[in-house]
KELO-12717 format. One record per residue (C-alpha): x, y, z; residue number from 1; residue in three letters; chain. Coordinates in nm, 3 decimals, always signed. Example, Ala and Ser with C-alpha at 12.3 -4.5 7.8 and 13.67 -1.06 7.14 Angstrom:
residues 2
east;north;up;num;residu;chaine
+1.230;-0.450;+0.780;1;ALA;A
+1.367;-0.106;+0.714;2;SER;A
This chain:
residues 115
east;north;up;num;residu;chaine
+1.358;+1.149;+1.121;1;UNK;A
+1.554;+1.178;+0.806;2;UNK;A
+1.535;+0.830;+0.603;3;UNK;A
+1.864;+0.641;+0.511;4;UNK;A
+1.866;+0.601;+0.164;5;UNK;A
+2.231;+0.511;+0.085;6;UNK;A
+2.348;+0.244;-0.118;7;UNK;A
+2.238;+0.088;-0.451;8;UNK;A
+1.915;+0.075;-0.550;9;UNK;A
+1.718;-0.035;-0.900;10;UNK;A
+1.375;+0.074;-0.988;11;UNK;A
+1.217;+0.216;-1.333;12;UNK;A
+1.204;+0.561;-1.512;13;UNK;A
+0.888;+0.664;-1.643;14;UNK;A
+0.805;+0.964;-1.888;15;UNK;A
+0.615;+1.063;-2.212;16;UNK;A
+0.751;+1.109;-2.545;17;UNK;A
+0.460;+1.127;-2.832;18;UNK;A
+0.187;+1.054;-2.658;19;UNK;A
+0.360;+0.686;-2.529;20;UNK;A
+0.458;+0.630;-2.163;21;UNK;A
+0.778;+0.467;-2.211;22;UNK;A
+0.922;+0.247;-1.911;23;UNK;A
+1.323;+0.182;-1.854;24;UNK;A
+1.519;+0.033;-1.562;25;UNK;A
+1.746;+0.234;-1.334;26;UNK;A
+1.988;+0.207;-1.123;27;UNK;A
+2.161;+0.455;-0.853;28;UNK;A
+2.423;+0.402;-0.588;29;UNK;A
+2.340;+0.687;-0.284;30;UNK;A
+2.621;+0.854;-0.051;31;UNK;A
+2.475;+0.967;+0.226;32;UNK;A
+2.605;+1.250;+0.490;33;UNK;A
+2.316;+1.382;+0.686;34;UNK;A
+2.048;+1.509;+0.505;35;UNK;A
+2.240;+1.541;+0.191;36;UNK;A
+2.247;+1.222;-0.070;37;UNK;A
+2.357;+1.215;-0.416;38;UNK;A
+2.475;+0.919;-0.643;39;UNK;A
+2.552;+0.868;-1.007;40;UNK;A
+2.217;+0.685;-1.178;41;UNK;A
+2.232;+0.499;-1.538;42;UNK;A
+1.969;+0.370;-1.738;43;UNK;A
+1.915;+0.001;-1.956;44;UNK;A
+1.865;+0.232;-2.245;45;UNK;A
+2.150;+0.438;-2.220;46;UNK;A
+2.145;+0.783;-2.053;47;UNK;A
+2.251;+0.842;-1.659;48;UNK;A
+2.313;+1.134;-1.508;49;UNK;A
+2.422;+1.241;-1.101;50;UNK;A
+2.152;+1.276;-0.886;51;UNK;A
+2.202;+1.546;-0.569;52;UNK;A
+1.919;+1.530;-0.287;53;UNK;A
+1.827;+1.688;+0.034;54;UNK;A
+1.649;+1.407;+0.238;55;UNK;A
+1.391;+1.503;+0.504;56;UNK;A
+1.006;+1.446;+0.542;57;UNK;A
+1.023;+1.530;+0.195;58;UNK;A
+1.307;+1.554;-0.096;59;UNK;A
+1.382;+1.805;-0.318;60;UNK;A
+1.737;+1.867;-0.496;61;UNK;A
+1.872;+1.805;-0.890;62;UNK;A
+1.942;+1.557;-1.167;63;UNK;A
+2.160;+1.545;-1.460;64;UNK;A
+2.115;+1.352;-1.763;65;UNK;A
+2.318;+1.296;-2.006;66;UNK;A
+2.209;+1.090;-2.362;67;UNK;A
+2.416;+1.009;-2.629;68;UNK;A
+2.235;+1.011;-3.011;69;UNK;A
+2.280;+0.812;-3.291;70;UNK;A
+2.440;+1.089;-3.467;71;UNK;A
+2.749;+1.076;-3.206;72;UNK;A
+2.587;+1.421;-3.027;73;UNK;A
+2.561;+1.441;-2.677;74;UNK;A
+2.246;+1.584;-2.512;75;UNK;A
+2.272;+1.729;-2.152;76;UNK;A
+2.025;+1.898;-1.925;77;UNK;A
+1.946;+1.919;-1.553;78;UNK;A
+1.667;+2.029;-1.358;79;UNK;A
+1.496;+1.994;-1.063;80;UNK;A
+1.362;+1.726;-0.838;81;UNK;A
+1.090;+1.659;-0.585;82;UNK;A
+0.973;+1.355;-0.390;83;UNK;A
+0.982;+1.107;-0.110;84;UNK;A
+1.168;+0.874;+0.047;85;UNK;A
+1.171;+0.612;+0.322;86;UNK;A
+1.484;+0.335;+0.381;87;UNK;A
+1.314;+0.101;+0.100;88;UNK;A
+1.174;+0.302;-0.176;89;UNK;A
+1.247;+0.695;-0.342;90;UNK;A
+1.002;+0.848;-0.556;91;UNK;A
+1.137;+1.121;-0.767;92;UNK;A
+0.936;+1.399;-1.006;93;UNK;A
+1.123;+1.580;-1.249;94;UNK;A
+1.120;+1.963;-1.357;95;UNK;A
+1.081;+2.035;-1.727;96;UNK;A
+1.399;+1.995;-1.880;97;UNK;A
+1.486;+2.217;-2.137;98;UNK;A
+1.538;+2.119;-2.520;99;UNK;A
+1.724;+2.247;-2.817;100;UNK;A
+1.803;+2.109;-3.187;101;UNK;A
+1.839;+1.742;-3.130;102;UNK;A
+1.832;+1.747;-2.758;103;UNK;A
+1.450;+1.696;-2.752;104;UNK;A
+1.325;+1.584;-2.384;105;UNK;A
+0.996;+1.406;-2.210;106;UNK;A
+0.759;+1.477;-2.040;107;UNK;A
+0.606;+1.390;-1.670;108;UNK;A
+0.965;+1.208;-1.618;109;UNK;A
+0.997;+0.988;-1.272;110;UNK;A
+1.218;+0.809;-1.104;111;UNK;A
+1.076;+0.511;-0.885;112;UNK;A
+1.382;+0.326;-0.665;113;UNK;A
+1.360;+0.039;-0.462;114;UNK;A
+1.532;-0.206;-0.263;115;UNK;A
């Protein structure tokens, strides 16, 4: 039985950055048609990003992120995604996402949404 997950949901985003787990709120709005669900997510700190999933006993699919820096440059990346989900909470792991310059990324990112 494939879960409905559409709609808006809130929840945290976890990850590591110099040896500190750092903790922000999230937000995502789901579409659902199927097994197929996507949504834009944003973040109290700032970035968001489009997430695209493929809902079934398990999840898999992508994420964007986008982050803006203090010095006006915009850092993008995507990468994969892998997870669970039932109609009341998702639980998302994120791929390595890939760094360059400025654009420095965690690590051990995830996405916990509930509702």
């Amino acid at each position: 039985m494939v879960p409905d997950i559409s709609g808006a949901w809130t929840g945290t985003w976890t990850f590591l950055t110099a040896g500190v787990v750092v903790t922000d709120t999230v937000s995502v709005t789901f579409q659902q048609n199927g097994t197929v669900a996507g949504g834009p997510w944003t973040s109290a700190g700032g970035p968001g990003g489009q997430l695209s999933l493929k809902v079934g006993s398990t999840v898999s699919g992508s994420v964007s992120i986008t982050q803006l820096l203090l010095s006006g440059q915009s850092c993008n990346a995507s990468t994969t995604v892998t997870g669970t989900a039932t109609a009341t909470r998702v639980q998302l792991t994120l791929g390595t996402l890939q760094g360059g310059g400025l654009c420095q990324w965690a690590a051990n990112q995830q996405f916990v949404f509930t509702r």
